[in-house]
Structure formats: C-alpha cells, structure tokens
C-alpha positions as CSV (number, residue, x, y, z in Angstrom):
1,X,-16.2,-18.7,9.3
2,X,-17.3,-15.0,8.8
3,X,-15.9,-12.5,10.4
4,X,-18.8,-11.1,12.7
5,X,-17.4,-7.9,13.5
6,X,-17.1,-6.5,10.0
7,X,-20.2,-6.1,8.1
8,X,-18.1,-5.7,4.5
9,X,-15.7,-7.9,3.2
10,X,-14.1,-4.5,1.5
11,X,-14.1,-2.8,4.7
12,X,-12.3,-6.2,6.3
13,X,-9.9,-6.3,3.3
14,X,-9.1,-2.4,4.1
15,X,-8.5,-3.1,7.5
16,X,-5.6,-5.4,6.0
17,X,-4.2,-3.9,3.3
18,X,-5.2,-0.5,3.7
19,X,-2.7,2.4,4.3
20,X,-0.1,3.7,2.3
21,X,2.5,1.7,2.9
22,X,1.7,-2.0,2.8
23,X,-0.1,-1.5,-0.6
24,X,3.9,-0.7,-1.3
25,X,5.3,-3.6,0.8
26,X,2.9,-5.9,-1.1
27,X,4.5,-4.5,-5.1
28,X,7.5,-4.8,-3.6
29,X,7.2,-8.4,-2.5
30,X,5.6,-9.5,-5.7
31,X,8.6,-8.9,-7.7
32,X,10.4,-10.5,-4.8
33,X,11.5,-12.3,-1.6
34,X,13.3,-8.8,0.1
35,X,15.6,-8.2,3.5
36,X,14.8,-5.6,6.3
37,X,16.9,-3.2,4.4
38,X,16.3,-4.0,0.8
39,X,12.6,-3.0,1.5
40,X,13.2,0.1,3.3
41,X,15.5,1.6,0.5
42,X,13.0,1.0,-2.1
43,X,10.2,2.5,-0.1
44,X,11.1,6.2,0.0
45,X,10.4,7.8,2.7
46,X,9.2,5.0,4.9
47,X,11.1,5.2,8.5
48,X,12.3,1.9,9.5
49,X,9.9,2.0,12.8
50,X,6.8,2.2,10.3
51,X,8.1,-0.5,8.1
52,X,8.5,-3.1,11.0
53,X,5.1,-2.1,12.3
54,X,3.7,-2.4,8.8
55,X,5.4,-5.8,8.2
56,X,4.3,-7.1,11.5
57,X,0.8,-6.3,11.1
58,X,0.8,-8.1,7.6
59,X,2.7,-11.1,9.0
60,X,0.0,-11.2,12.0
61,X,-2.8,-11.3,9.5
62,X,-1.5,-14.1,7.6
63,X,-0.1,-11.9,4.2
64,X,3.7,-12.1,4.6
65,X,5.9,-14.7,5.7
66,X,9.1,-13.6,8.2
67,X,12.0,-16.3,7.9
68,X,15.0,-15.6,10.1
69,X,17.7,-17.6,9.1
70,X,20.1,-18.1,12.3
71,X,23.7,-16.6,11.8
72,X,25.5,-13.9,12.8
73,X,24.9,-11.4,11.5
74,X,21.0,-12.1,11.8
75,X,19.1,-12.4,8.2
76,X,15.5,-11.7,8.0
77,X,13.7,-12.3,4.5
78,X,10.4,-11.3,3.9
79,X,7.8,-13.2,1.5
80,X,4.5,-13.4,0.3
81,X,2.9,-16.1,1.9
82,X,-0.3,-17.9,-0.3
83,X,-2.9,-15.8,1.1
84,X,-0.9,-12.7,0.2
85,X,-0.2,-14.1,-2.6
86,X,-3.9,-14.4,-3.3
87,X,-3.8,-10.7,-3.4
88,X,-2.0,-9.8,-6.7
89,X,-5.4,-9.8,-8.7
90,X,-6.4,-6.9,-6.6
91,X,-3.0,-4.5,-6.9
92,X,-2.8,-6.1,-11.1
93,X,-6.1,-4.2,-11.5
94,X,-5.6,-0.8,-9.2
95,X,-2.4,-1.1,-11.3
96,X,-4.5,-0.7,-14.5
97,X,-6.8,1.4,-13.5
98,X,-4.0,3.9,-12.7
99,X,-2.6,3.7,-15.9
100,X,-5.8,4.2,-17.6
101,X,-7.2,7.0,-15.4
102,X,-4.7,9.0,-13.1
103,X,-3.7,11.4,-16.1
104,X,-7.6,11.7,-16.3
105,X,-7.9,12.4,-12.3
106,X,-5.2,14.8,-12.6
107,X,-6.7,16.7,-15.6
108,X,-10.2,16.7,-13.2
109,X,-8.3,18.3,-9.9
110,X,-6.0,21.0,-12.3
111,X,-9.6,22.3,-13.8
112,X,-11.2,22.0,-10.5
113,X,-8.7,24.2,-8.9
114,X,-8.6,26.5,-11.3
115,X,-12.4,27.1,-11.3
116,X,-12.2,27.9,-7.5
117,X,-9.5,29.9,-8.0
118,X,-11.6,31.7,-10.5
119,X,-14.4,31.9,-7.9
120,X,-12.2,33.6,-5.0
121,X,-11.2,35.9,-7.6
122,X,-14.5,36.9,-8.4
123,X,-15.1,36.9,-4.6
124,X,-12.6,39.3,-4.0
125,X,-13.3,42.0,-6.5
126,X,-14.4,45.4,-4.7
C-alpha cells in the first residue's frame, strides 16, 4: 500500500534515513551487530541523547532491530533488520560516488571561494 502522504518515494526514503547520523548508524551496523556504547564511541561527536533518538526512530520505522537480552547488567544489541538490510545498495553506491567525486567537489568549492574572494577584493578597491 502507497504511502498517500508522500508524493516521492525519495522524499519518503529521506524522511527515514535522512540526517546525519543514521546514514552513520546504518555503516556502522553493516559491518556489525553493535551495543549502546559500542555505537556511540564510533560515532564522534554524537551525544548519547541523539543516538537513542536516532536509533529509536530507525527501530520505529522498521530499519533496526533492538534485542535486550535480560541480565544484570542490562545488554542492548542493535541490528539491521531485513528491510534495513535492504538498504546497503543505497550507502554501497553514495560510498562510490564519494570516492569518485568528493576530491572533485572539493577542487569545485576551493576555486569557488577563491573567485569570490577575488570579487570582494575587486569590490573593495578605492
């Protein structure tokens, strides 16, 4: 059944995996199953209140799997479930397309930059 309140299946598949982090949650989870804790030290920067907001919001659409094993102290793993697993096609070619073009990108911004600057320079000449 279609989603009737997106009109683009991109725009519905931002909505899931869009953000900065859980584009990062899902490489990390593709190598493999990771703890709480395990997944916030390889995420720098990440504070643990955005990582379990990010991980719930995956596990709510159906991405990641939560299994809390019951002992003291508590365990939590976190998986890929199938439908997250469907995604690695998606980050396998962003990963490629990075290595092909982000040196390329940053070439574009470096002469960008230094045309404005040129420009203001100009600009500012009495």
């Amino acid at each position: 059944m279609k989603n009737k309140g997106m009109q683009c299946p991109v725009e519905g598949t931002l909505r899931i995996i869009g953000g900065k982090w859980k584009l990062l949650i899902l490489k990390e989870l593709f190598q493999e199953t990771k703890r709480f804790g395990e997944l916030h030290k390889s995420l720098n920067g990440i504070t643990q209140k955005m990582l379990t907001q990010q991980l719930r919001e995956l596990e709510r659409d159906g991405i990641i799997l939560r299994k809390v094993y019951l002992q003291i102290p508590p365990k939590v793993e976190y998986s890929l479930s199938p439908l997250g697993q469907s995604l690695r096609p998606i980050l396998d070619l962003m990963h490629q397309w990075g290595a092909e073009h982000l040196d390329r990108v940053a070439e574009i911004k470096v002469k960008k930059q230094s045309d404005e600057d040129s420009v203001r320079d100009f600009q500012a000449q009495p």
